[in-house]
C-alpha positions as CSV (number, residue, x, y, z in Angstrom):
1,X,-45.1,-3.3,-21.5
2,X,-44.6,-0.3,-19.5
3,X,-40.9,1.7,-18.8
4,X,-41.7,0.6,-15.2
5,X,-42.8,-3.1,-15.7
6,X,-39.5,-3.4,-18.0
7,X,-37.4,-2.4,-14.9
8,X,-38.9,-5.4,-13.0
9,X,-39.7,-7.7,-15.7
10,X,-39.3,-11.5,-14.9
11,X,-36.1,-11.9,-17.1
12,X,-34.4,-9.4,-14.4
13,X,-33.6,-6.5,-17.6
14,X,-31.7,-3.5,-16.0
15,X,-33.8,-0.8,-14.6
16,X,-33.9,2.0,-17.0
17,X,-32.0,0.4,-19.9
18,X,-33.0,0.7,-23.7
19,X,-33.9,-2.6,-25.3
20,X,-30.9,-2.7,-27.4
21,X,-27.5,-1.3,-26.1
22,X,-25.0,-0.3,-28.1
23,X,-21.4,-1.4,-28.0
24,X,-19.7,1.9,-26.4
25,X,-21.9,1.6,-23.7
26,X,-22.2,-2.1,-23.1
27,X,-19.6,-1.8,-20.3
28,X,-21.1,1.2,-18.7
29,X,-24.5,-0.4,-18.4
30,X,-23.8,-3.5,-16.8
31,X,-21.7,-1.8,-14.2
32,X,-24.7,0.6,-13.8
33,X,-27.2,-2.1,-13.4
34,X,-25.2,-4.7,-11.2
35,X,-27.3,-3.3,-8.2
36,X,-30.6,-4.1,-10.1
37,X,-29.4,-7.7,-11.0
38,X,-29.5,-11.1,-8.6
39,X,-26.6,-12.6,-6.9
40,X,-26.0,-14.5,-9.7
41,X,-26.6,-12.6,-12.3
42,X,-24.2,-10.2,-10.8
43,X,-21.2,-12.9,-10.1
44,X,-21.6,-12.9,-14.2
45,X,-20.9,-9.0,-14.4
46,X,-18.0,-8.5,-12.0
47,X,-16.5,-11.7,-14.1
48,X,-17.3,-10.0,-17.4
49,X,-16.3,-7.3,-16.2
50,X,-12.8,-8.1,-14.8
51,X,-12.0,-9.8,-18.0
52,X,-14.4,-8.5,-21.0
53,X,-11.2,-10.1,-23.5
54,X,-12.0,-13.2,-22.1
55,X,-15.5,-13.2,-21.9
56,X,-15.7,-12.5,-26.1
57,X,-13.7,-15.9,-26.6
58,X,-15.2,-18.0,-24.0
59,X,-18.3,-20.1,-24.5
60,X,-21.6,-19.9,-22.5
61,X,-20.1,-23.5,-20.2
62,X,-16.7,-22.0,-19.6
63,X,-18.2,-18.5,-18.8
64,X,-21.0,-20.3,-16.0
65,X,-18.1,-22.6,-14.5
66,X,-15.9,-19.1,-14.0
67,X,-18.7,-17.4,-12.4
68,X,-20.2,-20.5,-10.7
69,X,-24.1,-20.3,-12.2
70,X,-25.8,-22.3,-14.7
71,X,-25.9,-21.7,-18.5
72,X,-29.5,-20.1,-18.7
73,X,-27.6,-17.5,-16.1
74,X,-25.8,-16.9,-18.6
75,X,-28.6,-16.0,-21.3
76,X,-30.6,-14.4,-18.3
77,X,-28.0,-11.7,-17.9
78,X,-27.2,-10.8,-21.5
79,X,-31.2,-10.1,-21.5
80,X,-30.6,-8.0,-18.1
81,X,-27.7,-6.2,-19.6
82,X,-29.9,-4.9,-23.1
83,X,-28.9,-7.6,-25.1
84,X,-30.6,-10.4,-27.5
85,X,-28.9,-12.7,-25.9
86,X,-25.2,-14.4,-25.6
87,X,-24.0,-13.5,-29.3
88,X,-25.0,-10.4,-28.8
89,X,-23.8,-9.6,-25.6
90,X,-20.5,-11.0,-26.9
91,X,-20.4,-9.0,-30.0
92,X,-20.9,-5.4,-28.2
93,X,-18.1,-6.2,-26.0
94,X,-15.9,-7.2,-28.8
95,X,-16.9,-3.8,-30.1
96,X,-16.1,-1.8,-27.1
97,X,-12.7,-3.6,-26.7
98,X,-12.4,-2.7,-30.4
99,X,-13.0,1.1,-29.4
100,X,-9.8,0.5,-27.5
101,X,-11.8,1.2,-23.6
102,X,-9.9,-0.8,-21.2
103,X,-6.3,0.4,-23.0
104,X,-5.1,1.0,-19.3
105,X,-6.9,-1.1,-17.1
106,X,-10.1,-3.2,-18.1
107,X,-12.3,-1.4,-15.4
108,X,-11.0,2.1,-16.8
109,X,-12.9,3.6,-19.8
110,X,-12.0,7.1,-21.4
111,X,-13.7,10.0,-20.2
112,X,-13.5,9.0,-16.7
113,X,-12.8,11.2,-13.6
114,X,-10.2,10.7,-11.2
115,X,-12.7,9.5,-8.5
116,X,-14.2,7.4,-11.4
117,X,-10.7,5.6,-11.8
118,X,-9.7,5.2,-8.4
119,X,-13.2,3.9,-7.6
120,X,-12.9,1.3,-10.3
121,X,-10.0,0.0,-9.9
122,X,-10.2,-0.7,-6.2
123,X,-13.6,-2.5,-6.5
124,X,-11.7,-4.5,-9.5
125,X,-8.9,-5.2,-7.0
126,X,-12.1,-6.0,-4.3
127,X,-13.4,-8.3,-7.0
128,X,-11.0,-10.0,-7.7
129,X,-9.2,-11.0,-4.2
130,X,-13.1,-12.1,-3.4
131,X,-12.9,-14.3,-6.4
132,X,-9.7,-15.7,-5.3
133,X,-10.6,-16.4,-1.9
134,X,-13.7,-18.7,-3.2
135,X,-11.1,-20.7,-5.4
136,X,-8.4,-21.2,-2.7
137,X,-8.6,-24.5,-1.1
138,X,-7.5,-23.9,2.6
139,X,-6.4,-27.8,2.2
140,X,-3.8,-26.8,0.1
141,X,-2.3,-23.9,2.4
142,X,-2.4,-25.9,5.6
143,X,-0.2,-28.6,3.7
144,X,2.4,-25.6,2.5
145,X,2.3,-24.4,6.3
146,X,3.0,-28.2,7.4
147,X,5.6,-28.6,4.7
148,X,7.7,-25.3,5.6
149,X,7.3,-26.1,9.4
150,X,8.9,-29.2,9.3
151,X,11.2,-28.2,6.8
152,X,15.3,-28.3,6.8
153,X,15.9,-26.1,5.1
154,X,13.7,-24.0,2.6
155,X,14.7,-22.6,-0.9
156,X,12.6,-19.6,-2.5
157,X,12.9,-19.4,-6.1
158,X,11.7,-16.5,-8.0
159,X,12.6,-15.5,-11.6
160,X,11.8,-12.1,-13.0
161,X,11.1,-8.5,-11.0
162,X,7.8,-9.4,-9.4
163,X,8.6,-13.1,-8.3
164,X,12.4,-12.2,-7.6
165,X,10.6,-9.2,-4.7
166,X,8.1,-11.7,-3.7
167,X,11.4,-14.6,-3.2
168,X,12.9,-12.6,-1.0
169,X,10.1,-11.5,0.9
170,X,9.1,-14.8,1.9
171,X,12.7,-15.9,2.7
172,X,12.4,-12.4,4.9
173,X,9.1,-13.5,6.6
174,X,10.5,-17.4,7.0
175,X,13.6,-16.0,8.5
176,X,11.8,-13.7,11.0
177,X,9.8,-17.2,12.5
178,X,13.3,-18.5,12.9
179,X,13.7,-20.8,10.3
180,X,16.6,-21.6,7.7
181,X,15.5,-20.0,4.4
182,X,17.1,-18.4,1.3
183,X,16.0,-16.8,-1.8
184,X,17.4,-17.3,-5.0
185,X,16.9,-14.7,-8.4
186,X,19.8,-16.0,-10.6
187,X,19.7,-19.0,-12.7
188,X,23.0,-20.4,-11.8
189,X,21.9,-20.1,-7.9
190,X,18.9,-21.3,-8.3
191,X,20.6,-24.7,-9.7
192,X,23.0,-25.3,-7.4
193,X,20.5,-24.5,-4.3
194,X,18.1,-27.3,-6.1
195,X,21.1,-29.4,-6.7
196,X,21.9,-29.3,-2.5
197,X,17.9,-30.2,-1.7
198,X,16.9,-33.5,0.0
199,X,13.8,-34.9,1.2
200,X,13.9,-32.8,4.0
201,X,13.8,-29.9,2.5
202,X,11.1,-27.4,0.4
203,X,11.4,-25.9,-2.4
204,X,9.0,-22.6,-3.0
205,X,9.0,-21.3,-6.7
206,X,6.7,-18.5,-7.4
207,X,6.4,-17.1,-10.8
208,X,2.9,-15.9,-11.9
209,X,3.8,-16.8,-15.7
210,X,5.1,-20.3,-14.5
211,X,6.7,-20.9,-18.0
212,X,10.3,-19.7,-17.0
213,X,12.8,-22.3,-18.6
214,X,15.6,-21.6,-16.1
215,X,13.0,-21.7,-13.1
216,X,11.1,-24.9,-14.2
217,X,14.5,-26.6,-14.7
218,X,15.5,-25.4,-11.2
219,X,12.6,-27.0,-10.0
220,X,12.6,-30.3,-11.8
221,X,16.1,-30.7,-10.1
222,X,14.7,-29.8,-6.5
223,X,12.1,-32.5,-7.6
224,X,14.5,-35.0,-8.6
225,X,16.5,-34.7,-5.3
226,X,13.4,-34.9,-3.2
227,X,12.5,-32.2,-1.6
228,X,8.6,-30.9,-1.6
229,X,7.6,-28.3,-4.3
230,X,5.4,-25.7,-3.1
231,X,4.3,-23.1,-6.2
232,X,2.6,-19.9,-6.2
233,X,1.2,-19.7,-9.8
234,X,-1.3,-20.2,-12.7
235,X,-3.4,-23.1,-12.6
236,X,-2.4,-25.1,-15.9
237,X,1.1,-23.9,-16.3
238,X,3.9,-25.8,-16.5
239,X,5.0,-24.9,-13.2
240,X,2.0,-25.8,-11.6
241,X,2.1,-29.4,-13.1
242,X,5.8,-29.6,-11.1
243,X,4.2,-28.6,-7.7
244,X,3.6,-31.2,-5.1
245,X,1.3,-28.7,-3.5
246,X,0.0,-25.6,-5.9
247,X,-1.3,-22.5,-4.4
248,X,-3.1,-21.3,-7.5
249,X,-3.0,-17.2,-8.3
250,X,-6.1,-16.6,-11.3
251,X,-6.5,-13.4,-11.6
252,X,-7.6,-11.8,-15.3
253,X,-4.8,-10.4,-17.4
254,X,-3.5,-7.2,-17.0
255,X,-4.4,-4.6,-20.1
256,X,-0.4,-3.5,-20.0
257,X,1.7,-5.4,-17.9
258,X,2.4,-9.5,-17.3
259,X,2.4,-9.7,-14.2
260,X,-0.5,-6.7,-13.0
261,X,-1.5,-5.8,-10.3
262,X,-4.0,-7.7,-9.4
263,X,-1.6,-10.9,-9.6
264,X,0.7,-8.9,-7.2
265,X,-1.5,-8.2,-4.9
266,X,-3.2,-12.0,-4.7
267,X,1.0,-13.0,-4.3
268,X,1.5,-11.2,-1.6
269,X,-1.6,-12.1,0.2
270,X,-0.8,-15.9,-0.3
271,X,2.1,-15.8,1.4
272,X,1.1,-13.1,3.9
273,X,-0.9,-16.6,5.3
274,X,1.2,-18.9,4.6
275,X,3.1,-17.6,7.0
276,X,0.2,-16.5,9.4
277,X,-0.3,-20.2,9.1
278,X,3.1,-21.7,9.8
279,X,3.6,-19.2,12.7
280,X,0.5,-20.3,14.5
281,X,2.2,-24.1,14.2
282,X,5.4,-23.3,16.0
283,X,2.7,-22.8,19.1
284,X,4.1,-20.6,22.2
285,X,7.5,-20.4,21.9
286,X,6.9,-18.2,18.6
287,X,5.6,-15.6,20.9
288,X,9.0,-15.6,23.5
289,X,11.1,-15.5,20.3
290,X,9.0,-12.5,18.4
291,X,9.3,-11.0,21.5
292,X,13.1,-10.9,22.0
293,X,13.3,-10.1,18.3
294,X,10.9,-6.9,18.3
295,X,13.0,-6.2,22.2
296,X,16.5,-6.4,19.9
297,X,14.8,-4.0,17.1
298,X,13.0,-1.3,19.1
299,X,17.1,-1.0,21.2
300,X,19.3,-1.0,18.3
301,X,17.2,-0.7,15.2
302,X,17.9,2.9,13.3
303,X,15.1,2.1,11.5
304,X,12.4,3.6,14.2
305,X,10.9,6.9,15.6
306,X,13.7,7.8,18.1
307,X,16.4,9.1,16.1
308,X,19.0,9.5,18.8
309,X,20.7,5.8,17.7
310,X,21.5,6.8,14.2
311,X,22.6,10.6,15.3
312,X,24.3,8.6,17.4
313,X,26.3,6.6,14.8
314,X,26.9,9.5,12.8
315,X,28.3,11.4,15.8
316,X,31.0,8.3,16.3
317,X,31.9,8.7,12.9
318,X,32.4,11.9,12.5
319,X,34.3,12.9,15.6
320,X,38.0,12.8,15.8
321,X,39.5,10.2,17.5
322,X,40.5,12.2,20.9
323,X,36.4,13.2,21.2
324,X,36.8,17.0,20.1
325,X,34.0,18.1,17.8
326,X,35.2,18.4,14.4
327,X,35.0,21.7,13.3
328,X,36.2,21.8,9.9
């Protein structure tokens, strides 16, 4: 067989690759020949990828249900990527983890430019919220968004420095649509609040983890007392098992830190519309209220363009009290 018939054989190999590809380059030659590959072929890449650790422990089923093809995709794309097939595939990443590559992130490989890294870890991030969105079920959000709207009162629960920013963000966002919301970071808070809960009320817990004692015994509380759990985290977690209503964040693990970046990200999106979607069900009089709100802001706020308001402030408190300029 010719170099040339090998680029389009019918077993899809990767234009230009070697028949046998060694370990240290395994990684670098299925992100070179994603372009050459089929749809599915390449949903199989980005997933190995994303996650290469995973991919070496994961059998050929749970590897097709992640990327949504069959099994013989599977072997198909091993063959496309220089290898014998799945063992072998799985072996020269295992080799290429071994050679420590992905020590800072898993798209990031030694030797790489700037450009290089800031090109791959934005089409990770890409990657990843594209895999997200195909997993969320819009079901799920439009019941959160009916939950909060109706809502008493609701409690955001977030344990940790991540979850704790994202808590009070949310509480932030609820509070802005002119509902009663808090957020709650310390154990002993987070108790009583759950304690307070009825029927009418939600509770939101977000913890990407979702194995936080103190959180998951907040929530059981909240649970007990009635009120609607709505979680942000990892499917098959405890936490998630709690939720009335789970808004799932999968994202593959971070090569240095729990909770990475790409889980941050996914977070803040899922509440970014949540609340797009609870906004659009307080219908018209959201838009009079906003309104007044951004009217209040843009005249008092010292937190805008025009600076004369807060060189106004400072002026008041640093002039005497009879209104001569202090000179002193």
């Amino acid at each position: 067989m010719t170099r040339a018939s090998e680029a389009t054989d019918t077993i899809g190999r990767v234009a230009g690759a070697e028949e046998t590809v060694g370990a240290s380059d395994i990684l670098s030659a299925i992100r070179a020949g994603l372009e050459t590959m089929s749809e599915s072929q390449r949903r199989v890449g980005r997933l190995i990828l994303d996650d290469p650790d995973w991919a070496v422990k994961a059998n050929v089923e749970d590897i097709a249900a992640r990327a949504g093809v069959s099994a013989p995709t599977i072997v198909r794309f091993a063959r496309a990527a220089g290898c014998e097939g799945l063992r072998d595939l799985k072996l020269k990443l295992a080799g290429a983890l071994a050679l420590g590559a992905p020590f800072l992130h898993r798209s990031v490989h030694v030797g790489e430019t700037a450009g290089d890294v800031v090109r791959n870890v934005t089409g990770s991030v890409t990657t990843v919220i594209a895999e997200w969105q195909r997993r969320l079920d819009p079901a799920e959000l439009d019941r959160a968004a009916a939950a909060i709207k109706r809502a008493r009162r609701i409690d955001c629960l977030g344990t940790g420095a991540t979850s704790h920013f994202l808590a009070q963000d949310l509480q932030a966002r609820l509070f802005r649509l002119g509902l009663t919301a808090n957020a709650f970071s310390d154990a002993h808070f987070q108790l009583v609040a759950a304690a307070t809960l009825t029927s009418a009320d939600v509770l939101v817990a977000i913890s990407f983890v979702g194995r936080m004692p103190a959180l998951l015994r907040a929530v059981e509380v909240g649970r007990e007392r009635g009120a609607t759990v709505i979680v942000l985290t990892q499917t098959g977690t405890p936490l998630a098992e709690l939720g009335h209503i789970v808004l799932p964040i999968d994202v593959p693990r971070d090569a240095t830190m729990l909770v990475g970046t790409d889980a941050y990200i996914v977070q803040l999106i899922a509440i970014e519309v949540l609340m797009i979607l609870v906004g659009l069900r307080q219908g018209p009089g959201l838009i009079a209220r906003m309104n007044d709100l951004q009217h209040v802001l843009n005249t008092y706020g010292v937190d805008r363009e025009d600076p004369s308001v807060l060189h106004s402030g400072w002026r008041q408190m640093l002039e005497p009290a009879d209104g001569t300029p202090d000179t002193e």
